[in-house]
C-alpha positions as semicolon CSV with decimal commas, in nm:
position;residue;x (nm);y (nm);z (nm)
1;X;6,565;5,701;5,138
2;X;6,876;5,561;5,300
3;X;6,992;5,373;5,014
4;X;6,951;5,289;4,681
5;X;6,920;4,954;4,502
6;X;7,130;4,910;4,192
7;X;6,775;4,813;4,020
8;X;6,726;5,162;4,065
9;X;6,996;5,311;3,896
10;X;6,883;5,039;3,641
11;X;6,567;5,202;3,622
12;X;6,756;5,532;3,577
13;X;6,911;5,371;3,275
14;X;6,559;5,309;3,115
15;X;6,376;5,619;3,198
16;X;6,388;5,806;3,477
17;X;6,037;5,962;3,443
18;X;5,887;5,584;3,478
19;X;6,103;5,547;3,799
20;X;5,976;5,812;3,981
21;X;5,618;5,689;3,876
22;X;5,693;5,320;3,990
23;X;5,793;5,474;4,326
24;X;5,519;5,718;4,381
25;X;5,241;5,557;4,157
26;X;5,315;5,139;4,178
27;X;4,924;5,042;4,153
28;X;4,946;5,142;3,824
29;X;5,173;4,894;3,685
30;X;4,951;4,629;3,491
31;X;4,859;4,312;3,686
32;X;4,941;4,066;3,398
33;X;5,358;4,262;3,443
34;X;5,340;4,128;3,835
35;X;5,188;3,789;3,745
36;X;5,518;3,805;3,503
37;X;5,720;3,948;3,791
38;X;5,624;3,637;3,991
39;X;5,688;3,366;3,759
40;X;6,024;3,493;3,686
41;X;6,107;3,528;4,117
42;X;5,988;3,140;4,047
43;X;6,295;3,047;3,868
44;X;6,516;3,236;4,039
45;X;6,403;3,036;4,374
46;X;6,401;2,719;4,184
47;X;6,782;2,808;4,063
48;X;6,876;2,904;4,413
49;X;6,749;2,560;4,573
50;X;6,976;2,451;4,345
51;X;7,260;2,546;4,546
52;X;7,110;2,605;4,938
53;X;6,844;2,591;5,135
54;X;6,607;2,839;5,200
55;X;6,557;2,898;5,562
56;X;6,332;3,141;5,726
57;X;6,428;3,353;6,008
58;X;6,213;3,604;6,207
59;X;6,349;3,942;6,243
60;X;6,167;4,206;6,462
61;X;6,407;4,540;6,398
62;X;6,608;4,679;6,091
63;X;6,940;4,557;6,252
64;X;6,794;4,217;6,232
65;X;6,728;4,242;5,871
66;X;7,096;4,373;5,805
67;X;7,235;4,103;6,037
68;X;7,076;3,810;5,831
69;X;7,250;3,976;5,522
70;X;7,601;3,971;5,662
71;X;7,520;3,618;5,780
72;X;7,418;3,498;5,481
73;X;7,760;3,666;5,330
74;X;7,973;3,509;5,645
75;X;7,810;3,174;5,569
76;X;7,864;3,217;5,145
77;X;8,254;3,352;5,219
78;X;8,383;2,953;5,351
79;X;8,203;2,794;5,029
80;X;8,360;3,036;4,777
81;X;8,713;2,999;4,924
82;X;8,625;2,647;4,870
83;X;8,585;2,676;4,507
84;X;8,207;2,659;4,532
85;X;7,931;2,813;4,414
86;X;7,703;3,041;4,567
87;X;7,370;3,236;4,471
88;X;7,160;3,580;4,606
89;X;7,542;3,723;4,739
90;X;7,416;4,076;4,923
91;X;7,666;4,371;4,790
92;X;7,692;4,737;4,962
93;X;7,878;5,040;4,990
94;X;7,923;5,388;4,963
95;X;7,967;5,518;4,571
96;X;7,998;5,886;4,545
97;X;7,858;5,985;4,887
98;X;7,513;5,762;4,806
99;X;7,503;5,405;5,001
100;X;7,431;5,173;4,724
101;X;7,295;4,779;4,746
102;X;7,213;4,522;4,503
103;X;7,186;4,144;4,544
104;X;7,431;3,925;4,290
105;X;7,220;3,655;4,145
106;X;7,507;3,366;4,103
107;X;7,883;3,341;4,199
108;X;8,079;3,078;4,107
109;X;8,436;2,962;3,897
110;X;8,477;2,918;3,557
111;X;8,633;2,627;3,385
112;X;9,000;2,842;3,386
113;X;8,955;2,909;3,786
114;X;8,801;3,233;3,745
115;X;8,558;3,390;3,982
116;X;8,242;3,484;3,751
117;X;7,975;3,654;3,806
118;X;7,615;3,514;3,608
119;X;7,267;3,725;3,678
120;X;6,974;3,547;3,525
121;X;6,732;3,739;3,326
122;X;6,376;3,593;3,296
123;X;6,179;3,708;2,964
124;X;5,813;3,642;2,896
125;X;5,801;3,599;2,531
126;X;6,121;3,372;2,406
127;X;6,309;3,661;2,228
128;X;6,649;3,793;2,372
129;X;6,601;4,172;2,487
130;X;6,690;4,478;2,240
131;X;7,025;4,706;2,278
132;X;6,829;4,891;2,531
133;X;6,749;4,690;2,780
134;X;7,048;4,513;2,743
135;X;7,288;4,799;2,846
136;X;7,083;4,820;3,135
137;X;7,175;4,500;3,251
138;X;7,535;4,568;3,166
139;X;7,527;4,839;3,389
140;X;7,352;4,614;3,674
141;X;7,619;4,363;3,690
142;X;7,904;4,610;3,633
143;X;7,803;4,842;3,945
144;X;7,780;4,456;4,124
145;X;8,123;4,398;4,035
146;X;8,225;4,739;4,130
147;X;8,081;4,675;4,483
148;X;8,207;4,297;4,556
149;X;8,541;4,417;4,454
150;X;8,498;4,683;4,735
151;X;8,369;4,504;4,983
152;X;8,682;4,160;4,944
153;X;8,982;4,467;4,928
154;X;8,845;4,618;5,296
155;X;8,639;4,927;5,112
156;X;8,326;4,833;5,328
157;X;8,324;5,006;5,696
158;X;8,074;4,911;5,920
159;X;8,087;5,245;6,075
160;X;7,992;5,409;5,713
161;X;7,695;5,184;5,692
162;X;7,586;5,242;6,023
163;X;7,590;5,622;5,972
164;X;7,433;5,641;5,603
165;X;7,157;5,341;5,707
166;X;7,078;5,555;6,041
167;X;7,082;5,177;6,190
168;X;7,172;5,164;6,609
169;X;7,498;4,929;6,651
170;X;7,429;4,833;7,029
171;X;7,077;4,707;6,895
172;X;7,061;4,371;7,101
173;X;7,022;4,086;6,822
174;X;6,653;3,912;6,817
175;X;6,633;3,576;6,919
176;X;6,564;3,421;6,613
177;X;6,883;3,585;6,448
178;X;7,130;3,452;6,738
179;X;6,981;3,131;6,727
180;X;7,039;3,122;6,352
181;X;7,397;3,278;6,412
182;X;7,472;2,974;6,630
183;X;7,352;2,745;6,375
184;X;7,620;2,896;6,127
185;X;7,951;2,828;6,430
186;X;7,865;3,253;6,569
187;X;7,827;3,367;6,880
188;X;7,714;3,711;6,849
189;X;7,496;3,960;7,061
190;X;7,469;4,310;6,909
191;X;7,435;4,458;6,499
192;X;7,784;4,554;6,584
193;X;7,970;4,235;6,647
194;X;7,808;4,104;6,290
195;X;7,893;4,411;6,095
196;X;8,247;4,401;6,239
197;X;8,287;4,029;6,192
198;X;8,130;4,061;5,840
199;X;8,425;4,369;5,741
200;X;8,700;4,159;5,876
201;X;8,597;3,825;5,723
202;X;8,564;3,954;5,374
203;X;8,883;4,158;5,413
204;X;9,141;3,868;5,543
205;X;8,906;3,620;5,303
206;X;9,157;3,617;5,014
207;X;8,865;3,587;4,792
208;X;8,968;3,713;4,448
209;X;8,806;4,027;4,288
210;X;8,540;3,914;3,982
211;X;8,698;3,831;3,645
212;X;8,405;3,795;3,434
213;X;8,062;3,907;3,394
214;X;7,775;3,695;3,223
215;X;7,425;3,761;3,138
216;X;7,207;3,460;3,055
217;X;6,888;3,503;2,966
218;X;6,545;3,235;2,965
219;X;6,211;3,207;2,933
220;X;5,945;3,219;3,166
221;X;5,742;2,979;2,995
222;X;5,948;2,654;3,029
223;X;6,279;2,749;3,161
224;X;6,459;2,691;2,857
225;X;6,825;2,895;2,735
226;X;6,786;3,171;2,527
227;X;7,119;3,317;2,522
228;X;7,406;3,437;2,707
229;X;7,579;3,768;2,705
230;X;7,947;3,823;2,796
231;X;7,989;4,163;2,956
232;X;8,305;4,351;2,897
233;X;8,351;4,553;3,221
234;X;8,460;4,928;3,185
235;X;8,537;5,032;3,488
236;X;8,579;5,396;3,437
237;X;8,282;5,443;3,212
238;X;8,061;5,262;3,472
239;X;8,175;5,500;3,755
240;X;8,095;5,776;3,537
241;X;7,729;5,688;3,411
242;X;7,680;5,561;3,799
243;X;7,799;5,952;3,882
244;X;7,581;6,121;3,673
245;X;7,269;5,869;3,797
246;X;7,321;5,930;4,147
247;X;7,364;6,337;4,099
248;X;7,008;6,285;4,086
249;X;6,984;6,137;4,401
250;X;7,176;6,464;4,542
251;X;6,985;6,719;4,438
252;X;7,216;6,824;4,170
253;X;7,019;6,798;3,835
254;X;6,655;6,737;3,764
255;X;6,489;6,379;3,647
256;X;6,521;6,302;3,275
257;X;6,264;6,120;3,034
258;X;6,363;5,966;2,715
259;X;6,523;6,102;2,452
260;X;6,235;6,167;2,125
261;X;6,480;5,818;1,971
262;X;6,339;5,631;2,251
263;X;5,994;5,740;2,259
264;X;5,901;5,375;2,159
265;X;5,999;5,299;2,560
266;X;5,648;5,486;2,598
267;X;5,436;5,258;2,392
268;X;5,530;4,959;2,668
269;X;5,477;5,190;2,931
270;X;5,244;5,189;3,211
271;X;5,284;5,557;3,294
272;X;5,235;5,677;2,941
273;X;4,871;5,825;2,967
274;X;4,962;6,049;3,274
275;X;5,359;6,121;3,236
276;X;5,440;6,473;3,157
277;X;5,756;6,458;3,006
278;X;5,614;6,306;2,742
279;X;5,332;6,545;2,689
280;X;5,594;6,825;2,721
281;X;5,859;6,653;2,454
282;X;5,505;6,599;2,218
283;X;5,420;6,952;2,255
284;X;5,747;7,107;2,217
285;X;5,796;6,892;1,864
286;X;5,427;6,986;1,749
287;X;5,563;7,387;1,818
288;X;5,846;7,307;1,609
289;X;5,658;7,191;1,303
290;X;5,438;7,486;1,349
291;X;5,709;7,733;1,355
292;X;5,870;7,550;1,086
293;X;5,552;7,532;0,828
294;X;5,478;7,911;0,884
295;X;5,847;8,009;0,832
């Protein structure tokens, strides 16, 4: 893995066990969860037509893939400074030695001129989520803050991403992607010259950093509002929980399950019959209450 997705540190959040099972066991997951999956992706296309069309561009290497993402951001950068509003922003950059991306739902200004961040939650039943899964999403769009603020106060290197993505920045451009450059007013010819021009835009862009964070949260059925959360952003708390998540990552602790409070995470679980952690924690209470009877 060259990277991780801030969903996955989400995941992290939730249970790490299950993570590791999504990654290495996905068939498992129940198909009436990706029929779910798919309805909620529905909305969030329907919300992002909204704003911009959807065009589709044929890439034929990594670098093209990477180069449609700093496009997209060159082409976002002119309607935020604009006082517009914006949707699917790509974030990245290094935190703690791990490369880290995520994908910010919605960008736009508040009634008091402030740049705000909103990322859409989809639920299938029309109940708000529990304390549980909502500091997971707290954490979600604080690391997203954390890395927009980065990348607009000249954090982001292209050299760094280079290295850390093993991507090659002399890869000649497919034709596709310069042909959709030239659409957007670029004339580019390597991953290189749109890395570089991406760094310098969204460091001389005088775009502000985010001043508020908002969850808002629907449901699948009909669309309709359930609620909306207003995140307080810690930024020294974040950086710590997103520390210990990542030591994972580096080799420097093992994978954790839930705690036994959270063992009702394993009753919605599609991993439950076959993950170990939970036998072990079972087992370990059952020799407890044995020891304890024949004290």
């Amino acid at each position: 893995m060259r990277y991780l997705s801030v969903t996955d540190i989400c995941s992290q959040v939730w249970c790490e066990q299950q993570m590791i099972y999504k990654m290495e066991q996905p068939l498992l997951i129940e198909p009436e969860k990706t029929a779910a999956m798919s309805e909620g992706s529905s909305i969030h296309l329907a919300r992002e037509l909204e704003v911009h069309d959807v065009v589709s561009v044929t890439t034929q290497t990594r670098e093209d893939r990477w180069a449609i993402k700093c496009l997209n951001i060159l082409a976002m950068i002119p309607v935020l400074q604009g006082g517009g509003r914006v949707r699917e922003f790509p974030v990245f950059r290094e935190l703690d030695g791990v490369y880290v991306v995520g994908v910010i739902d919605e960008l736009g200004y508040s009634s008091k001129g402030e740049l705000e961040l909103r990322e859409l939650k989809t639920r299938a039943t029309p109940t708000l989520p529990g304390s549980a899964q909502r500091r997971s999403h707290e954490i979600q769009v604080s690391i997203y803050k954390i890395l927009f603020d980065g990348m607009v106060s000249g954090v982001l290197q292209a050299d760094v991403l280079i290295q850390h993505l093993k991507l090659r920045p002399e890869q000649e451009l497919g034709p596709q992607v310069k042909e959709h450059a030239m659409k957007c007013g670029l004339t580019v010819s390597t991953f290189r010259d749109v890395m570089e021009l991406t760094c310098l835009n969204l460091t001389y862009s005088d775009l502000p950093m985010i001043d508020s964070l908002k969850l808002e949260y629907c449901f699948q059925g009909d669309g309709s509002l359930l609620g909306c959360d207003e995140v307080t952003f810690q930024k020294e708390k974040v950086l710590d929980q997103v520390t210990f998540y990542l030591s994972y990552w580096k080799g420097l602790r093992d994978f954790q399950g839930v705690d036994i409070e959270d063992a009702w995470k394993c009753r919605m679980c599609d991993y439950s019959s076959i993950c170990e952690w939970r036998a072990q924690k079972t087992k370990n209470i059952a020799f407890r209450t044995f020891n304890k009877r024949f004290k």
